[in-house]
C-alpha positions as CSV (number, residue, x, y, z in Angstrom):
1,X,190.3,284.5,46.5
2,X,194.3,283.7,46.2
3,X,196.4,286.4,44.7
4,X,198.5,285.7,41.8
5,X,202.2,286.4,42.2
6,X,204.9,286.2,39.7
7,X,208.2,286.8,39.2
8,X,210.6,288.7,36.6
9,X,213.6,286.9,36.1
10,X,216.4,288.8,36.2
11,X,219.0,286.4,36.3
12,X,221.6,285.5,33.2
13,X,221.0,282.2,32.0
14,X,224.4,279.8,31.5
15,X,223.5,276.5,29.5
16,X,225.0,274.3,26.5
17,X,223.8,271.5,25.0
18,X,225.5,269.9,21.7
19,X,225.6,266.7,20.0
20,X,228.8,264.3,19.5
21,X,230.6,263.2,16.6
22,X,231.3,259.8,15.6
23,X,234.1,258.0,16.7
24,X,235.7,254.9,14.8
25,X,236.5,253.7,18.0
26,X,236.8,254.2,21.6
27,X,237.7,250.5,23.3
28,X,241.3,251.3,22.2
29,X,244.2,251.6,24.2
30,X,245.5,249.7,27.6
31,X,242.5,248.5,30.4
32,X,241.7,251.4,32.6
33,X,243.7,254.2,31.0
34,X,241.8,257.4,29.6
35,X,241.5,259.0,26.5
36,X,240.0,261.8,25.1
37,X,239.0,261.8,21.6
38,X,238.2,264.8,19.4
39,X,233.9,263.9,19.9
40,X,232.6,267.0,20.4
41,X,230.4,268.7,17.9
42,X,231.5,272.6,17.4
43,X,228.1,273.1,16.3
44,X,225.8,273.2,19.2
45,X,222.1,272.5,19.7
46,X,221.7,275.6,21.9
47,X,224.2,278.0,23.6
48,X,222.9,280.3,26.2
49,X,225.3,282.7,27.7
50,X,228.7,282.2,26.0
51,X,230.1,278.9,26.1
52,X,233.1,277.9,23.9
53,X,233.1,274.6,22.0
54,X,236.4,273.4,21.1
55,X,236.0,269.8,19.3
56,X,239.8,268.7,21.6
57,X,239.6,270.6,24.8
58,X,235.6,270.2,25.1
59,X,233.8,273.1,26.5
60,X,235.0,276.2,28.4
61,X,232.5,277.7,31.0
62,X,232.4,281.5,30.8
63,X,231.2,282.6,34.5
64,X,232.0,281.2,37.4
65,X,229.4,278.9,39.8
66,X,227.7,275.6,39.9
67,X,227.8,274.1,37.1
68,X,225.4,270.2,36.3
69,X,227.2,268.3,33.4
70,X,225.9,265.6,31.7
71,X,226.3,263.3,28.8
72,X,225.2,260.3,27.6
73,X,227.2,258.2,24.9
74,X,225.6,255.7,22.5
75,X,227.7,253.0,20.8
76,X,228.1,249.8,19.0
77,X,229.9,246.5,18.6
78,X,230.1,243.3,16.9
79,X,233.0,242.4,19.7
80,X,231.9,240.0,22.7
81,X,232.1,241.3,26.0
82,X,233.1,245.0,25.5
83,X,232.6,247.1,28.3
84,X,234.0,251.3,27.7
85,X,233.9,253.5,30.5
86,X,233.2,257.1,29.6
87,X,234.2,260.0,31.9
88,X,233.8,263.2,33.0
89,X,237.6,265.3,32.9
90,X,238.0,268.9,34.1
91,X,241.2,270.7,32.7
92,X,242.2,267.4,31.6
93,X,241.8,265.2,34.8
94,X,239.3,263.1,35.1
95,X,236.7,263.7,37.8
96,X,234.1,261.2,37.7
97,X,232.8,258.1,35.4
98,X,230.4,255.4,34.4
99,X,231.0,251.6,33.2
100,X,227.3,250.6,32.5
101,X,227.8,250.1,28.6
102,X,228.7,246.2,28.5
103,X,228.1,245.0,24.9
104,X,227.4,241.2,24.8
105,X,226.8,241.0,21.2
106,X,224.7,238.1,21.2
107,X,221.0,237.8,19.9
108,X,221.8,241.3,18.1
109,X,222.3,242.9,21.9
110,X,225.1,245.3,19.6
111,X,224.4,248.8,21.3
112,X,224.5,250.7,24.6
113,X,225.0,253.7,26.7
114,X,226.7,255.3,28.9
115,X,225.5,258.3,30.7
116,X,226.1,260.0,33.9
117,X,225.1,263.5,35.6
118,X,227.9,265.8,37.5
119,X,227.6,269.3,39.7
120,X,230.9,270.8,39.4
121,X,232.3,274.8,40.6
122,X,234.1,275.6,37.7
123,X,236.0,279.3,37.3
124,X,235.5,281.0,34.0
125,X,237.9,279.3,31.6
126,X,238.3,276.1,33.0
127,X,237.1,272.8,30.1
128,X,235.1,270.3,31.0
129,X,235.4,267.0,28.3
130,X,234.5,263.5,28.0
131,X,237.3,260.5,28.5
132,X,236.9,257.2,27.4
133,X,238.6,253.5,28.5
134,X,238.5,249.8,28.1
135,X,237.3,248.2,30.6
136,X,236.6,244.6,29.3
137,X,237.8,243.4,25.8
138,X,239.3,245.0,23.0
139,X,237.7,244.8,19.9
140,X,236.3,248.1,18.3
141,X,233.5,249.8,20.1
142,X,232.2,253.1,17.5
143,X,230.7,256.3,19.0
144,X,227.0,257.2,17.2
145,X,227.6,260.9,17.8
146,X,224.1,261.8,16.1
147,X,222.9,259.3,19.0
148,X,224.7,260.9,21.9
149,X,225.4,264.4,23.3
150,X,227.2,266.3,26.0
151,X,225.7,269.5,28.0
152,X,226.3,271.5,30.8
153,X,223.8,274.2,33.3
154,X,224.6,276.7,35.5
155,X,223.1,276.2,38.8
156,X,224.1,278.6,40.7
């Protein structure tokens, strides 16, 4: 017969999950340029290990290492042809985004995501934060926050 063989984990756990707030509107400004809006909710679903959440600067790591981010951002619009792209920005510069969130707005097609997964090695007190831009046209595209969220895991 097989033995059984487990393990104690010893290791700190580093994770941070937390919701979004709404947002009246993040199609605005010029084509292509990013944004951050105050969307992230202070109050988070779960915070292991000592993340801060700051509603402007987003969220500050508190260890060093490998870190997965991920968000994804649900919206809506009654505009034709809006397309946001929604970004991942480490102390303020933006590292990586997505532009899968075309809104059509025809036969009620009104909603969409946007959602993307990032490993970054961030130092303790560097932010990681979500950026938005217009890709397509410009009528008013609102964040659901209560629809969306924004988390991070330490890796390694």
């Amino acid at each position: 017969m097989g033995k059984l063989i487990t393990d104690n984990i010893t290791r700190q756990i580093y994770c941070v999950s937390t919701q979004l707030v709404d947002v009246a509107n993040v199609n605005a400004g010029s084509a292509g340029v990013f944004t951050t809006y105050n969307c992230i909710d202070t109050s988070p679903i779960f915070n292991v290990g000592g993340f801060t959440i700051n509603q402007a600067n987003g969220i500050t790591v508190p260890v060093r290492g490998l870190y997965m981010i991920c968000f994804n951002c649900y919206m809506f619009s009654t505009g034709t042809r809006e397309n946001v792209e929604v970004g991942i920005s480490i102390e303020g510069k933006l590292s990586n985004f997505a532009a899968h969130g075309y809104i059509r707005d025809a036969d009620s097609h009104q909603n969409s995501s946007v959602g993307i997964n990032q490993i970054s090695y961030l130092q303790p007190g560097q932010t990681a934060n979500l950026m938005f831009a217009k890709e397509a046209a410009g009528s008013t595209v609102a964040l659901i926050g209560a629809n969306s969220h924004f988390a991070m895991a330490k890796i390694d």
